[in-house]
C-alpha positions as CSV (number, residue, x, y, z in Angstrom):
1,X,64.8,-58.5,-39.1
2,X,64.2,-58.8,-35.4
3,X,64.6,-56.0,-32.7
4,X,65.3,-57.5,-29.5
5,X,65.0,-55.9,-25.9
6,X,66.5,-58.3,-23.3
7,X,66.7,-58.3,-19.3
8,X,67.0,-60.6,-16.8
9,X,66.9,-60.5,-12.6
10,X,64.1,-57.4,-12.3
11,X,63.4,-59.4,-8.9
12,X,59.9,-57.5,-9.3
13,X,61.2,-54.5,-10.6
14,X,60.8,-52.6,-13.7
15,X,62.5,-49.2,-14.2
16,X,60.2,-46.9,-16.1
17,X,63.7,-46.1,-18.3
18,X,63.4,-49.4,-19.8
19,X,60.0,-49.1,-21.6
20,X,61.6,-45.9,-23.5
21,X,64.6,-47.6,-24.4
22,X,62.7,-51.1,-25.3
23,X,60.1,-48.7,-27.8
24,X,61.2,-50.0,-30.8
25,X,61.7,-53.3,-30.2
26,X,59.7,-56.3,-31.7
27,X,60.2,-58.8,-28.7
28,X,61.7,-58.7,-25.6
29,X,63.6,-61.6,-23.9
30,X,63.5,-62.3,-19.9
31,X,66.9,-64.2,-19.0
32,X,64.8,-65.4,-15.6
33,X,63.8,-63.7,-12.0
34,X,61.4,-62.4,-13.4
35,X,60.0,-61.9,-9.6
36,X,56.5,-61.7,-9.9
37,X,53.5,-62.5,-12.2
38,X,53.1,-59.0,-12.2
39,X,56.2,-57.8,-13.8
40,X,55.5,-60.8,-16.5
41,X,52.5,-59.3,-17.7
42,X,53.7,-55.8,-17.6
43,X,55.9,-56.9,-20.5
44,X,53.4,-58.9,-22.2
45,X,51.0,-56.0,-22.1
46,X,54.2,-53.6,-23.7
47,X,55.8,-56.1,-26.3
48,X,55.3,-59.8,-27.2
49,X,57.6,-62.0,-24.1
50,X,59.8,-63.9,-24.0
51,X,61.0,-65.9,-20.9
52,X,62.4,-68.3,-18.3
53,X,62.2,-68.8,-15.2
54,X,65.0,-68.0,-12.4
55,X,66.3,-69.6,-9.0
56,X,64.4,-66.9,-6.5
57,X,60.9,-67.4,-9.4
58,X,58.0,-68.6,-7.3
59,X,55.6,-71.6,-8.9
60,X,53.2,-68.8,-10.7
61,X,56.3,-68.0,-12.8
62,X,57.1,-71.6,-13.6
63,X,54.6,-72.9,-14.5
64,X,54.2,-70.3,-17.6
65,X,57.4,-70.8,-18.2
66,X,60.2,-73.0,-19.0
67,X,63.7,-73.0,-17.6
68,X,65.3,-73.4,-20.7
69,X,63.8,-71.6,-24.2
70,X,65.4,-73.0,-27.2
71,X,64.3,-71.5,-31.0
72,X,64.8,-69.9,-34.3
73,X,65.3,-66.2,-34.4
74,X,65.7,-65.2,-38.2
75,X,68.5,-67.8,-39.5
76,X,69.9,-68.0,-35.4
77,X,69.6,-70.6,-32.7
78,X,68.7,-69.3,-29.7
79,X,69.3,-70.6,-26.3
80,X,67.9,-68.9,-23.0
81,X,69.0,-70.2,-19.4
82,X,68.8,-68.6,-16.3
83,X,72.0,-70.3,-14.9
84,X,74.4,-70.8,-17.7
85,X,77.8,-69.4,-16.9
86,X,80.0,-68.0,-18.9
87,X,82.8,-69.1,-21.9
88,X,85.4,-71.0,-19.9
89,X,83.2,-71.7,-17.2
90,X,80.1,-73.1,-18.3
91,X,77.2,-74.3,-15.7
92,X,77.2,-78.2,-15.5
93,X,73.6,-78.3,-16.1
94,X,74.2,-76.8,-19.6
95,X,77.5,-77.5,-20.6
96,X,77.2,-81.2,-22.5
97,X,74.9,-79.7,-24.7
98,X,76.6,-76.6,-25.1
99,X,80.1,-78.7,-26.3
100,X,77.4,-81.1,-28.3
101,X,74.7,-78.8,-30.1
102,X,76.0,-74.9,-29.6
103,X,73.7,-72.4,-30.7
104,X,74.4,-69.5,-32.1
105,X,73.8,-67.2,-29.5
106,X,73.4,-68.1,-25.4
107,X,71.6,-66.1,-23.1
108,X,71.7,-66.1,-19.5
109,X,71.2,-64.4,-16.2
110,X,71.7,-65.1,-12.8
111,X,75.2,-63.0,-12.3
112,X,73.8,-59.4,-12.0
113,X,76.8,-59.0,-13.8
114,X,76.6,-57.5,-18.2
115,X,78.6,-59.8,-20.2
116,X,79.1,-59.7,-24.0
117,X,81.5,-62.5,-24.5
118,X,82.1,-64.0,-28.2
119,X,83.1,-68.1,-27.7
120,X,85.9,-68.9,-29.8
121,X,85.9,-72.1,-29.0
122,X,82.2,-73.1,-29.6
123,X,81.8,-70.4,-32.3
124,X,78.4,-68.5,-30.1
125,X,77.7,-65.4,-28.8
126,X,77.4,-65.0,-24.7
127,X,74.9,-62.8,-23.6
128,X,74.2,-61.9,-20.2
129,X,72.6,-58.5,-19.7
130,X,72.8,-58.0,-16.0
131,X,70.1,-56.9,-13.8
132,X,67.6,-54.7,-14.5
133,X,65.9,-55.2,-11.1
134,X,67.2,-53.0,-7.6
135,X,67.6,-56.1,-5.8
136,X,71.0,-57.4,-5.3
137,X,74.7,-56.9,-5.2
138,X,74.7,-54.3,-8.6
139,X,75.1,-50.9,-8.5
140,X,74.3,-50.4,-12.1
141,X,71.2,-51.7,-13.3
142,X,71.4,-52.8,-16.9
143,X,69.3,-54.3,-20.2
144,X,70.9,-55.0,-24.4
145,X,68.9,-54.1,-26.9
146,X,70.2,-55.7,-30.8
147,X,68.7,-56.1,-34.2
148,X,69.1,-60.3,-35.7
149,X,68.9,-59.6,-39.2
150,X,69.4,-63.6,-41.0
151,X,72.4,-64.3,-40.0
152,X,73.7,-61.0,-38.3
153,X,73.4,-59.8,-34.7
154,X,74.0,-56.2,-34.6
155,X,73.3,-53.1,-33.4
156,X,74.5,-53.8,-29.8
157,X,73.4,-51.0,-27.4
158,X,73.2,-51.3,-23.5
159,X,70.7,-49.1,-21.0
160,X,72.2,-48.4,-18.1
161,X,70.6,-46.8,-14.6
162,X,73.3,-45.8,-11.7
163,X,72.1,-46.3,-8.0
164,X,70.6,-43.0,-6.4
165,X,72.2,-42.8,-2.9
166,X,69.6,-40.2,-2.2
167,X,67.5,-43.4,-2.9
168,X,69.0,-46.5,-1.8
169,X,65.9,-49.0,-3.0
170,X,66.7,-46.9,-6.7
């Protein structure tokens, strides 16, 4: 059994919130903009990482690491993207081998936008958990934690962080 924090688009930016609602979690996942080196190995240091790298990620980011992460989590594929879309509408880049080799769960970024989607069609789980970064178009900043036990993902509970207009950079 796996308990798995997962972010994408912190553009830099790590809320403090996250580290109390990641505690208990055995990995946590980066769905890309990651931002900075920095951020990277504020994770590392806190749980074992992780990650791809996103559109705005400079060449220190992408060079440790990969824009597509592809594995075996308990008795799950995995798949983690930065741009991936969304059931129905699918990024080109990923979409052949999405419709040829689904996994069981997809993760992606890139939208700002939380999306927990189950694909009927190609029989996987969508997960995008928004943006946990201030940067952007978002008002809400969000994160998913969930458990993969064998076969089962469970357990799905979102942190969520509302815009301070007292504070517009949050």
């Amino acid at each position: 059994m796996k308990h798995i924090g997962l972010l994408s688009d912190t553009h830099g930016d790590l809320p403090e919130g996250l580290f109390a609602f990641f505690g208990k979690c055995d990995e946590i996942w980066h769905a890309g903009d990651i931002g900075d080196l920095a951020t990277a190995e504020r994770l590392e240091a806190f749980k074992p990482l992780r990650a791809v790298f996103g559109n705005i990620d400079g060449q220190e980011i992408r060079v440790r690491y990969p824009r597509h992460q592809r594995f075996l989590c308990e008795e799950r594929d995995v798949w983690i993207t930065h741009i991936g879309g969304y059931p129905g509408h699918y990024d080109p880049q990923v979409r052949a081998e999405l419709h040829t080799r689904p996994p069981h769960l997809f993760i992606c970024g890139h939208s700002h936008i939380l999306k927990v989607i189950y694909d009927k069609k190609l029989e996987l789980l969508h997960l995008n958990p928004g943006a946990a970064g201030s940067k952007g178009f978002h008002k809400v900043r969000t994160a998913l934690r969930f458990t993969i036990d064998g076969h089962d993902i469970r357990d799905m509970e979102i942190w969520q962080s509302e815009r301070n207009p007292a504070n517009p950079s949050w």
